[in-house]
Phi, psi and omega in degrees: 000134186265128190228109182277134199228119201243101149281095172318319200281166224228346185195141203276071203257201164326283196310300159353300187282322163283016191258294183316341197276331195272309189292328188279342182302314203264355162295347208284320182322213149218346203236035119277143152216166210231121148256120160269152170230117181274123200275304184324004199216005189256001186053098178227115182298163167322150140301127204225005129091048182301324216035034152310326200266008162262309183281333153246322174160172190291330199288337175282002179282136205285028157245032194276342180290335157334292179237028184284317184311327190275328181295305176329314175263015192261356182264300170327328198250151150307326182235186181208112160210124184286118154273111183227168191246115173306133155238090136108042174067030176208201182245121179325134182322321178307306152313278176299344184284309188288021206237276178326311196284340197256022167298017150275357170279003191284310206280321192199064180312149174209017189264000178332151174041043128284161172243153152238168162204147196247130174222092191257164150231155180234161171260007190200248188263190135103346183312314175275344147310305194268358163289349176284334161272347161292316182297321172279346199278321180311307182289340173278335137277017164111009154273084209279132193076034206287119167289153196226095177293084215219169168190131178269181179264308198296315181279334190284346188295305188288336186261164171255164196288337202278309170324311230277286194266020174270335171299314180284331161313301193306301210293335158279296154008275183284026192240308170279342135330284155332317163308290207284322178317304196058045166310149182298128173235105171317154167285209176250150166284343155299320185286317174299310201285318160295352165290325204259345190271296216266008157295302198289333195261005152300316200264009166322142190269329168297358201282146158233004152320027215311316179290327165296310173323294210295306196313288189282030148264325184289324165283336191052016167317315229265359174246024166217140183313322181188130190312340209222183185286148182224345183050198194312002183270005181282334150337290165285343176301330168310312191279331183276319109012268184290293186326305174306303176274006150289304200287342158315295152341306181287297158350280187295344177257353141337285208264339182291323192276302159323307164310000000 
């Protein structure tokens, strides 16, 4: 099993090592291998919010030669895990600008049936916020259930190393269980409703996405609530769906009538 492992941090600090303690756990496997990446090594310029990479495609954004390995590879592997860093109670800018160039995965997900995992530090708070928004930007590319790694200075003070490292064990564990299972993980209902919002305005007659269009006809994504099993939340995926494509409606007859 292939597990691409995205280093956030800008130095091979805290976070590194525990990211390394989880990789060395899961290496003990025989059926891992790891490609790592360092954001810190990709040049990789600001996201300048052009939305070239919503309206024709990602390959046209003029960093795509930057971050294409990482995208590539984020299609190739089974698992995924963002290593990231607390700054000022959020995630370092480094970390979130490649996060940011790849939110055309917001637009036109395809990681479905991958697994993930989120691994943040803080040096004070905030270590568990932004791992819940790592966690979240993962389901929304469709990697639904991310186990969630985190550890502060307050804990490493309080807690004992044997504790310390009985959690990066338990917590790998279940990360890879996941892996060999390929267990079903529902999505979330946030993860349904925003899906079901960049559904309806692919298929907007107003839309200028075009590579969005095409991307959920082609998939036969645009006549289902959500690509993967959903149980009853697929309801709301419905609702969100028709909410959408009314008010859309309204809009455009709007803007016909103003013209």
């Amino acid at each position: 099993m292939k597990i691409l492992v995205i280093h956030g941090s800008l130095r091979k600090g805290k976070t590194y090592a525990l990211t390394k303690e989880i990789m060395d756990y899961l290496l003990a496997k025989s059926d891992v291998e790891f490609i790592e990446i360092n954001v810190s090594e990709l040049n990789l310029p600001f996201c300048t919010s052009c939305h070239i990479c919503f309206d024709k495609g990602e390959e046209h954004c003029p960093n795509y030669d930057s971050y294409s390995v990482v995208y590539k590879e984020l299609l190739d592997c089974d698992g995924v895990i963002l290593s990231g860093v607390t700054y000022m109670w959020a995630l370092n800018a480094a970390m979130k600008n490649l996060l940011d160039h790849l939110s055309f995965n917001f637009h036109r997900p395809k990681l479905f049936g991958k697994k993930g995992m989120v691994v943040v530090t803080s040096a004070g708070a905030g270590d568990k916020s932004v791992a819940k928004y790592l966690k979240t930007v993962l389901g929304q590319w469709g990697i639904n259930g991310a186990v969630i790694m985190t550890r502060s200075t307050k804990e490493e003070r309080l807690v004992s190393a044997e504790k310390q490292e009985a959690k990066v064990q338990r917590i790998a564990e279940k990360f890879y269980k996941q892996l060999v299972s390929k267990q079903f993980i529902s999505p979330t209902l946030r993860s349904i409703a925003v899906h079901n919002a960049f559904r309806s305005m692919s298929l907007s007659t107003s839309s200028e996405c075009e590579r969005d269009t095409e991307f959920w006809k082609q998939n036969g994504y645009h006549n289902r609530a959500y690509p993967v099993k959903a149980g009853p939340k697929y309801i709301a995926g419905a609702i969100v769906f028709s909410l959408a494509n009314f008010t859309t409606k309204i809009l455009e007859k709007k803007a016909t009538k103003s013209n």
